[in-house]
C-alpha positions as CSV (number, residue, x, y, z in Angstrom):
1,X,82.6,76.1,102.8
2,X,85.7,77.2,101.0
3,X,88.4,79.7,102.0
4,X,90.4,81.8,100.3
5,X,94.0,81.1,101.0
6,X,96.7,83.1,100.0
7,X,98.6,81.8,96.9
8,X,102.3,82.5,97.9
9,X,101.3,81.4,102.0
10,X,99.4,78.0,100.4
11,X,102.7,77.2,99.0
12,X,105.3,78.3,101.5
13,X,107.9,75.0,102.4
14,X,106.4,73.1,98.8
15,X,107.8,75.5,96.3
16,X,108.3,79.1,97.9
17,X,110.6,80.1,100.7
18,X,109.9,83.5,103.2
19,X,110.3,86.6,101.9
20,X,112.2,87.4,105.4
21,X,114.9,84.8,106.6
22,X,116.8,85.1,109.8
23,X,119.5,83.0,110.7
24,X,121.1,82.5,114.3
25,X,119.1,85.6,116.3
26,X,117.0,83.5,119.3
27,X,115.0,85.5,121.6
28,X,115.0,88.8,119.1
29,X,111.5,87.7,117.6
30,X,109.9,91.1,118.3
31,X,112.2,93.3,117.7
32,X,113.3,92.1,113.9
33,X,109.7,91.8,113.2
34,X,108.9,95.4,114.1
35,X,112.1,96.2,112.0
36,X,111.5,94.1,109.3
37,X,108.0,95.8,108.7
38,X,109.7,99.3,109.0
39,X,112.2,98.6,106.7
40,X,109.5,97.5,104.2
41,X,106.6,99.9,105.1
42,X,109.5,102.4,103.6
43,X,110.4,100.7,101.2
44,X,106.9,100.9,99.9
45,X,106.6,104.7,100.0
46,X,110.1,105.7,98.7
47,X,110.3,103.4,95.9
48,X,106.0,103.9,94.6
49,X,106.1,103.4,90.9
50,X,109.8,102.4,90.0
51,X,108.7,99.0,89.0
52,X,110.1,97.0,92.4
53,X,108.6,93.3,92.3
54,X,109.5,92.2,95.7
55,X,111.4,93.2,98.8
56,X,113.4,90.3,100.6
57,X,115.2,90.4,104.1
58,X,118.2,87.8,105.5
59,X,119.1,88.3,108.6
60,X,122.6,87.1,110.6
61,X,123.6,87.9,114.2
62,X,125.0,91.0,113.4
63,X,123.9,91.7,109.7
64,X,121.4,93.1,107.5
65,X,120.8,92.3,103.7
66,X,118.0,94.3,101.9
67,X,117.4,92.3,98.2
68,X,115.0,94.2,96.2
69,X,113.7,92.9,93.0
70,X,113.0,95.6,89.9
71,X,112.5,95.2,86.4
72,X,114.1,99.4,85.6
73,X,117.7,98.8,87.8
74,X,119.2,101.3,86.1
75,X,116.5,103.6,87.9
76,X,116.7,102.1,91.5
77,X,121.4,102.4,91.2
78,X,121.5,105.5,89.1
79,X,124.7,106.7,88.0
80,X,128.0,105.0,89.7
81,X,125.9,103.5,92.3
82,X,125.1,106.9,93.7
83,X,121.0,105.9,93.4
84,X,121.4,102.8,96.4
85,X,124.1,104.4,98.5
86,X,121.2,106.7,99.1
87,X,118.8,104.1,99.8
88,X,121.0,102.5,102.3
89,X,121.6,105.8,104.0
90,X,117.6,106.0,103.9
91,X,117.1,103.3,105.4
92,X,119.4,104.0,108.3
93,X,118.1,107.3,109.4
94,X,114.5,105.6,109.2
95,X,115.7,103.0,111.4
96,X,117.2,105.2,113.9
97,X,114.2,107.6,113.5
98,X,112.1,104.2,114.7
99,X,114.2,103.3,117.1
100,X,114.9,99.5,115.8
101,X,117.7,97.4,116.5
102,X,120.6,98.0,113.6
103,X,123.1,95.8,113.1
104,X,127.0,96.4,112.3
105,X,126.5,95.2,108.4
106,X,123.8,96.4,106.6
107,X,124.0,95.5,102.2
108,X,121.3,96.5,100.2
109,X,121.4,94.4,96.9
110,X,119.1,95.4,93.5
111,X,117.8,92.2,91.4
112,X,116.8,92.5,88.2
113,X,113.8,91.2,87.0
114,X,113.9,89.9,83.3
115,X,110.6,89.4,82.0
116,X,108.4,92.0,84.1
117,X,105.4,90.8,82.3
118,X,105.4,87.6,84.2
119,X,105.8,89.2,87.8
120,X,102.1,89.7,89.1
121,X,103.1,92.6,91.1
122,X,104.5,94.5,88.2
123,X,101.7,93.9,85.9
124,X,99.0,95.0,88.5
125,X,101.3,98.7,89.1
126,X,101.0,98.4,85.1
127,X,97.1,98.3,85.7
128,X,97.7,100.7,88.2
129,X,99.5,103.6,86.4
130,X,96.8,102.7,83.3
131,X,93.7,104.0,85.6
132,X,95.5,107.2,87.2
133,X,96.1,107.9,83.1
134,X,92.4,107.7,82.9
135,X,92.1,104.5,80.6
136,X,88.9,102.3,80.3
137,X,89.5,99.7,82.7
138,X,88.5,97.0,80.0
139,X,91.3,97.6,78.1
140,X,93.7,98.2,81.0
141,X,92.9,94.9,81.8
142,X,92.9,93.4,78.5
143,X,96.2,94.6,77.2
144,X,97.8,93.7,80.4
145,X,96.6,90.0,79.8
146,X,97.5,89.6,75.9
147,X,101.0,91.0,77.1
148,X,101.8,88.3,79.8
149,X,100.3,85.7,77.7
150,X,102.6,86.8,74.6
151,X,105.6,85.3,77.1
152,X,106.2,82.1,77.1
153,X,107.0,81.4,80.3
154,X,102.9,82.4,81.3
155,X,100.5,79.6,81.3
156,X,97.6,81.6,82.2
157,X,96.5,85.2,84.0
158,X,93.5,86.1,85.5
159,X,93.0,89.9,86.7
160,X,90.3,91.5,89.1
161,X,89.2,95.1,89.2
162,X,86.8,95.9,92.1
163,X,85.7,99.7,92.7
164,X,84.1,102.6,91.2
165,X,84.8,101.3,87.5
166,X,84.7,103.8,84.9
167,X,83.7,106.4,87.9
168,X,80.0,104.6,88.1
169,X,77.7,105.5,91.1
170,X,77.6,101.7,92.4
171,X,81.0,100.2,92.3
172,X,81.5,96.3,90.9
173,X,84.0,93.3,90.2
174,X,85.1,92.9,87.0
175,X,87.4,89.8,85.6
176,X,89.7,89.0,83.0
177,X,90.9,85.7,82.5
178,X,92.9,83.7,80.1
179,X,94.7,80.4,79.9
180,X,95.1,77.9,82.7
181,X,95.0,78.7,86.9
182,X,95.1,75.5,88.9
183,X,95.3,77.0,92.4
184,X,94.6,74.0,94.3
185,X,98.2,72.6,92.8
186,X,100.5,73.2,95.4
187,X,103.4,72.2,92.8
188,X,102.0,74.8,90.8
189,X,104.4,78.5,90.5
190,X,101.3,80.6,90.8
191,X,102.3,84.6,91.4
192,X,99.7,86.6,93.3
193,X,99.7,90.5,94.1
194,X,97.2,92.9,95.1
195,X,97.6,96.7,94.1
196,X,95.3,100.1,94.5
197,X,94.7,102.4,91.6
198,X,94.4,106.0,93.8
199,X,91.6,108.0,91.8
200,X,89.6,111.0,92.4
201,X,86.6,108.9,92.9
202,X,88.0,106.3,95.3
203,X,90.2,103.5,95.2
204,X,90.4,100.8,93.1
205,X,92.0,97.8,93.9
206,X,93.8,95.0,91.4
207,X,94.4,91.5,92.1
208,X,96.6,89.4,89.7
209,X,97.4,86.0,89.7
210,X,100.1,84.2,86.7
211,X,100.6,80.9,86.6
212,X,104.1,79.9,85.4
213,X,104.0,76.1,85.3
214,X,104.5,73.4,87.7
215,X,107.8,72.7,89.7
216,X,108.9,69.7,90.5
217,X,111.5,68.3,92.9
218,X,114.1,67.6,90.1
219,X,113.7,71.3,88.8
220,X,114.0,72.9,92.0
221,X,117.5,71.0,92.7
């Protein structure tokens, strides 16, 4: 029988590194897990629907560096860097509010993301946002596709909708799919997200998988 493996996890070591690194902090497992998932459970909630890709963690003895990847920076700073002074002191009063370890240095660093219709997360909050305006899902999901594969740097997109679709009685999985999706390839830079459309009628939740290329030892160096 086949199992469903994660795309990013499948490829972690090949071509993808963690999303959390920690560097020279034996024995403090536990607590920088339990921290890391604050810091990001938060993260989730404050920053809903400013277009944030991806959240990233590094970790030194006695730092903290928060990267977090958005395609509208402008947004997540706001004027003068006003907008992530904020965030920062956020984060710290949720982190003392959680009781979690915080170390002397904490940065919080914004990334831009240049072509946001190649980031699978984005494009399924796209899908997202799309249902909560009330759009058929059909051509939520079909404008969503024609729009990543009008990039060059997509080689193929497929999108699943599963749920109440169009507020029927029996919900259902619907797929769009275009180009190529080798996800057996392990060399292959596939991006994977899953995202919830919150309706009156129930959930609906989005999968996305982009496929970018393949990477190969000489790229990566």
């Amino acid at each position: 029988m086949s199992h469903s493996v994660h795309p990013y996890s499948h490829r972690l070591g090949i071509i993808r590194d963690w999303k959390s690194r920690w560097f020279g902090v034996p024995g403090k497992y536990q607590g920088y897990l339990n921290s890391d998932i604050v810091i990001r459970e938060f993260l989730q909630k404050r920053l809903h629907g400013q277009y944030v890709g991806g959240v990233e963690i590094e970790r030194g003895s006695n730092s903290l560096k928060i990267i977090i990847k958005t395609s509208k920076v402008g947004m997540l700073i706001g004027r003068s860097g006003d907008g992530a002074v904020k965030l920062k002191d956020e984060i710290l009063a949720k982190m003392k509010r959680a009781k979690v370890t915080i170390p002397k240095d904490i940065k919080v660093e914004v990334e831009e993301i240049r072509f946001p219709e190649t980031s699978a997360s984005l494009v399924g909050q796209m899908c997202a946002e799309g249902l909560e305006k009330r759009l058929p899902f059909m051509r939520v999901m079909k404008g969503a596709v024609e729009k990543t594969m009008a990039n060059r740097e997509a080689k193929g997109i497929r999108i699943t909708m599963s749920g109440r679709l169009g507020g029927a009685d029996m919900s259902r999985v619907e797929t769009v799919k275009n180009g190529r999706l080798p996800l057996q390839t392990l060399r292959a830079d596939i991006d994977f997200a899953r995202e919830k459309a919150h309706l009156p009628y129930g959930d609906i939740g989005i999968k996305v998988w982009i496929y970018k290329g393949e990477i190969f030892e000489k790229a990566k160096k």
